[in-house]
C-alpha positions in Angstrom: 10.7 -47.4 -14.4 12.3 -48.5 -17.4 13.1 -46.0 -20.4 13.8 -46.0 -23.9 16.7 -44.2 -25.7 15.7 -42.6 -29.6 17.5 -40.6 -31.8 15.5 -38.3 -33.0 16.7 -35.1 -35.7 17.6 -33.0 -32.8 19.4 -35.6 -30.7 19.0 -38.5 -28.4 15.8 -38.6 -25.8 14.9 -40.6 -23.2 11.2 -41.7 -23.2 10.0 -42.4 -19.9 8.3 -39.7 -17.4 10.7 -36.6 -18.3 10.3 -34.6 -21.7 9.2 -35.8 -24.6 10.0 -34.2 -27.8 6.7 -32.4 -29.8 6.3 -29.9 -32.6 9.0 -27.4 -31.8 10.0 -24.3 -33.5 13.2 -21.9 -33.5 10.6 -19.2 -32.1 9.6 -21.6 -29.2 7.3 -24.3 -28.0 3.7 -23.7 -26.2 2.2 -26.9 -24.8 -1.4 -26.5 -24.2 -2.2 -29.5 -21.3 -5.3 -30.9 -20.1 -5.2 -32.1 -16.3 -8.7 -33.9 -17.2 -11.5 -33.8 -14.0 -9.8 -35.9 -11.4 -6.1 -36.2 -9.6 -4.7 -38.7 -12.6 -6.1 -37.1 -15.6 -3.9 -36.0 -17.5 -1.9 -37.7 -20.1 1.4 -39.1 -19.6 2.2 -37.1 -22.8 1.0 -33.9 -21.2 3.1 -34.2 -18.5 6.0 -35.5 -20.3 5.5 -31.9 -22.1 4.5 -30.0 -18.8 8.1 -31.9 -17.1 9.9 -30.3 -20.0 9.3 -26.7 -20.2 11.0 -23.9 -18.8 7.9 -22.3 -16.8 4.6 -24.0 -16.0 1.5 -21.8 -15.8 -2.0 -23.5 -14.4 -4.9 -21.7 -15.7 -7.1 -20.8 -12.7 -10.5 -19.3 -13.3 -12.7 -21.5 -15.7 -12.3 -24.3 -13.7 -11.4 -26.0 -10.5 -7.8 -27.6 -10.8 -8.4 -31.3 -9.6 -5.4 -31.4 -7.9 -4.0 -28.4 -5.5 -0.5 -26.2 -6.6 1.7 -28.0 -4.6 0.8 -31.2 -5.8 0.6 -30.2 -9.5 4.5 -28.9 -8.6 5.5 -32.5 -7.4 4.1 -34.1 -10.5 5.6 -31.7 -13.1 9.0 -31.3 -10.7 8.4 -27.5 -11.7 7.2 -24.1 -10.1 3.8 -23.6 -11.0 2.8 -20.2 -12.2 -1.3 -19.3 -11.1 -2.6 -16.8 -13.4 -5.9 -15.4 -13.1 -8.6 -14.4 -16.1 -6.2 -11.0 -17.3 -3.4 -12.7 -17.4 -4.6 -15.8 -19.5 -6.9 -13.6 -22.1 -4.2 -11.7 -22.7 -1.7 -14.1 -23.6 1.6 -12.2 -23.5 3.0 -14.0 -20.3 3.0 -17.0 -21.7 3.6 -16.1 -25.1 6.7 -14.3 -23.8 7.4 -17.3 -22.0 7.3 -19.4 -25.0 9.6 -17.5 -27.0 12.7 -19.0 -27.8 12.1 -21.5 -25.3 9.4 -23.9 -24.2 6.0 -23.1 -22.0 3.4 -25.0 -20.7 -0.2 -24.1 -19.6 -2.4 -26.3 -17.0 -5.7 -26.4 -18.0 -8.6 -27.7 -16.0 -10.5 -30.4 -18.1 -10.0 -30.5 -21.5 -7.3 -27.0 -22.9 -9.3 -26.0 -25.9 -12.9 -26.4 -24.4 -13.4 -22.4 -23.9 -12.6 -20.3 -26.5 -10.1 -17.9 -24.7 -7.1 -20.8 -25.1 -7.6 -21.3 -28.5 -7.1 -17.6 -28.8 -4.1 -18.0 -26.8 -3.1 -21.0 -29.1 -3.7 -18.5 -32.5 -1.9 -16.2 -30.3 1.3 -18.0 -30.2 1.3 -19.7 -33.8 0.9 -16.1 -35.1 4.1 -15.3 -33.3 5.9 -18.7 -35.0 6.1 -20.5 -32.1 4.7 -24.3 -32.0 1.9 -25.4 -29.9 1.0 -28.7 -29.1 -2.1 -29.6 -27.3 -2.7 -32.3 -24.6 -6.2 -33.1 -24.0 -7.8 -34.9 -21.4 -11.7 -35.1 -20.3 -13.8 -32.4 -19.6 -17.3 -31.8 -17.8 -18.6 -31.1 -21.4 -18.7 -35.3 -22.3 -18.3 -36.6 -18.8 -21.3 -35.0 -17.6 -23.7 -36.7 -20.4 -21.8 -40.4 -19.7 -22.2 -39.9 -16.3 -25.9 -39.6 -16.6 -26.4 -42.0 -19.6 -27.7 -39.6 -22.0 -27.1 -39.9 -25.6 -24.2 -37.1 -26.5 -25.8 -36.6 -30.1 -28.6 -35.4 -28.4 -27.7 -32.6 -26.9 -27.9 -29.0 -28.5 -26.0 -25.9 -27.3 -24.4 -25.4 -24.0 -25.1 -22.6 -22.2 -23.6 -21.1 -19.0 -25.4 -19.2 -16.0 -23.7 -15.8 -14.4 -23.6 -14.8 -11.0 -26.0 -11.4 -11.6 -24.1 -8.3 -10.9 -26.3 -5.4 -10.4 -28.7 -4.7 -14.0 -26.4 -7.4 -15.8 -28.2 -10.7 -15.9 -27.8 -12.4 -19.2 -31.5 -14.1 -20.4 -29.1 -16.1 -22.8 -29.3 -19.7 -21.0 -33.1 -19.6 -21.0 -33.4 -19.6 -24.9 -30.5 -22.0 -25.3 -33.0 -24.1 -23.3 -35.9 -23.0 -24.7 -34.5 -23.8 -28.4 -33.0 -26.5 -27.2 -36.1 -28.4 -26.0 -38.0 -27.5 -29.1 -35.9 -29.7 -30.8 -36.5 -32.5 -28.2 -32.5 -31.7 -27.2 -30.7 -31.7 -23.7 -29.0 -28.9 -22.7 -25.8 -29.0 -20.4 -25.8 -25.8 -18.4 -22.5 -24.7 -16.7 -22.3 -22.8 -13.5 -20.0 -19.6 -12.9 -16.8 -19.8 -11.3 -16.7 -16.1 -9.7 -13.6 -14.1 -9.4 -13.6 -14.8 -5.9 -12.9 -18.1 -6.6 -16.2 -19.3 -5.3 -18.4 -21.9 -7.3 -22.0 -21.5 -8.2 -23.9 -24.4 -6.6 -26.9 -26.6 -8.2 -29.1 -24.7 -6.3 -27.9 -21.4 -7.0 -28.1 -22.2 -10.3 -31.7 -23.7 -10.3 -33.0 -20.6 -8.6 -31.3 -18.6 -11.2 -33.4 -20.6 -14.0 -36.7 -20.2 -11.8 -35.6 -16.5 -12.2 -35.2 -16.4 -15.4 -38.7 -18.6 -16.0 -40.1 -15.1 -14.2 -38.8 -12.9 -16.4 -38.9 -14.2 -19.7 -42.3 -16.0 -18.8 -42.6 -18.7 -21.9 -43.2 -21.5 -20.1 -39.4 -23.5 -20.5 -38.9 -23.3 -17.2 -41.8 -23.9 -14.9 -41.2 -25.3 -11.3 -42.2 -28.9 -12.7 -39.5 -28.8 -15.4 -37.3 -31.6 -15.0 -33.7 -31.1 -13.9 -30.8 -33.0 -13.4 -27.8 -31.9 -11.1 -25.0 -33.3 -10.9 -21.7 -32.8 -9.0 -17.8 -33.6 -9.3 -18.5 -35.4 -12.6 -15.3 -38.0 -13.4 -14.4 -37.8 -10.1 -14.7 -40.8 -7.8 -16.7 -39.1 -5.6 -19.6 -38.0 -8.3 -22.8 -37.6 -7.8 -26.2 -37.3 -9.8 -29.7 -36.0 -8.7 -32.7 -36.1 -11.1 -36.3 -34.0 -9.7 -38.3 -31.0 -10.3 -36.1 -27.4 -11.2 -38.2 -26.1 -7.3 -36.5 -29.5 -5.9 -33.1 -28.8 -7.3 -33.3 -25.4 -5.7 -33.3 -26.9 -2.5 -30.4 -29.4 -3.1 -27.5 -29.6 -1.4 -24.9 -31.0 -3.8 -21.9 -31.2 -1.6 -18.2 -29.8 -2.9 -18.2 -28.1 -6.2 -18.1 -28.4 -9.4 -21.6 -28.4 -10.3 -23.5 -28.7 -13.1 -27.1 -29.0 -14.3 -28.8 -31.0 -17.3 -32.1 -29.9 -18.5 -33.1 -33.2 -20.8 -35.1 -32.8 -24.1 -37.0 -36.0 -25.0 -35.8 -38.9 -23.6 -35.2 -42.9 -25.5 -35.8 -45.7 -23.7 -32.3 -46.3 -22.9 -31.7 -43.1 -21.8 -34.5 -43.2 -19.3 -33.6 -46.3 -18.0 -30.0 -45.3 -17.3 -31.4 -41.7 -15.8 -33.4 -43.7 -12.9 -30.3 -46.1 -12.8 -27.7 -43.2 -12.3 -30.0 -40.6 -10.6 -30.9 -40.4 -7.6 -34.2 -37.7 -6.2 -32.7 -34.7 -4.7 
C-alpha cells in the first residue's frame, strides 16, 4: 500500500493504515470509534485512530459487535479490552486510560447513538483530554433505508425490556401510540440482556401484544401492522412486513432484530414496503 509522509506541528506521520494524528491534548486523547453494522464498517479514519492508541476497549452490551474479538485484534494490531455495562457507564477505565496517553473505544454501530458514550465523551473533555469521534452506520438510519421508509417520518424511538419480575416499562406503547397519532413510524429496538442474549422479533411482538393488554387503547391490536426486520446493513438482512399476531410467530434467524411499527404510509413508501418486505 502506498503512504504519504506530512509534517504536521508535532512531527512527521505517515498516512496510510497506522495512526493518524487527531485532536490531541497534553491530558490525553479519547477516540470514540464506530465499527458500523457489518465486518468493514468502520472508517479507515477510525481505525487509523483505534491502530494508534495505547489500549483498545470494545464496548459490549448495547450492541452486537459485527465482527468477533479476535478479529477486531487483527484489524487494530491491538489487544482488545471487552467491557461490560459498569465499566463503560462509569467511565474511569477508559478515562484513566486516556490520560496522558491515547484510548480508543469500539463501538457497535454508530459511538454517540446511546446516550451513555456521550456521557463518557463529557466525561473525558471535563478531565482536558481530547476526544474525537469516528462514526459509522447504525440500526437507527439503516433500518428505515433498508425498508424504504421516509426517515423524516419517523417520531421517537423507543426500546422494549426483557420484563424482570413487577418491572415492565409501558413506555414503548405510548411512544407508539403518539407516534401514530401523528401518522409517524416508530423504530422499536429490542434488549440486549446481560446474558448476552438478544431479544428476537417475536419476543418483541409478543411483548407489544402484552402491552396492547394492559394499557388497552387500541395501538396495538393483533391486526396492527408490523414490520421486522433482522441484521439490517448486513449482507445477509432480512425484512418481513404482516400482522403484530404474525410477527409473534416469526422466526427471524440470527440476531439483531428490530421491529418498525409504520404511521401513514406515501405512495413511494408503500411501494418500496411490498418491494423490500416479504410476509412473515
Amino acid at each position: 500500500m502506498s503512504t504519504l509522509a506530512v509534517k504536521g506541528e508535532r512531527g512527521v506521520y505517515v498516512r496510510g493504515v497506522d495512526a493518524w494524528p487527531m485532536s490531541s491534548s497534553d491530558e490525553g486523547r479519547l477516540s470514540l470509534v464506530g465499527l458500523g453494522l457489518e465486518a468493514d464498517g468502520i472508517s479507515l479514519a477510525g481505525r487509523r485512530a483505534a491502530r494508534g492508541a495505547d489500549r483498545v476497549f470494545l464496548e459490549a452490551y448495547t450492541a452486537q459487535a459485527p465482527q468477533p474479538v479476535a478479529s477486531l485484534e487483527a484489524m487494530v494490531a491491538a489487544d482488545v479490552e471487552p467491557l461490560d455495562r459498569a465499566g463503560v457507564e462509569d467511565g474511569d477505565v477508559i478515562v484513566d486510560a486516556a490520560r496522558g496517553g491515547h484510548a480508543a473505544l469500539l463501538v457497535a454501530g454508530d459511538p454517540l447513538s446511546a446516550t451513555t458514550h456521550t456521557a463518557l465523551r463529557l466525561q473525558a473533555q471535563e478531565a482536558g483530554i481530547a476526544v474525537d469521534v469516528h462514526h459509522a452506520g447504525s440500526v437507527l438510519t439503516a433500518a428505515a433505508g433498508a425498508l424504504g421508509l421516509s426517515h423524516y417520518k419517523f417520531g421517537r424511538t423507543t426500546t422494549l425490556v426483557t420484563p424482570q419480575d413487577s418491572y415492565f416499562p409501558q413506555s414503548p406503547y405510548e411512544v407508539v401510540q403518539e407516534n401514530r397519532e401523528r401518522g409517524l413510524h416508530t423504530l422499536v429496538l429490542l434488549d440486549v440482556r446481560e446474558d448476552g442474549s438478544f431479544m428476537s422479533a417475536a419476543e418483541g411482538a409478543r411483548l407489544l401484544a402484552r402491552l396492547e393488554d394492559e394499557q388497552g387503547e387500541g395501538a396495538l391490536p393483533d391486526e396492527r401492522e408490523v414490520v421486522a426486520i433482522a441484521r439490517a446493513g448486513r449482507g445477509d438482512e432480512a425484512a418481513w412486513r404482516g400482522s403484530l399476531a404474525a410477527i409473534q410467530e416469526l422466526d427471524a434467524g440470527e440476531p439483531m432484530h428490530s421491529l418498525v411499527v409504520p404511521g401513514e404510509l406515501s405512495p413511494v413508501e408503500e411501494e418500496a414496503l411490498a418491494a423490500f418486505a416479504t410476509a412473515p
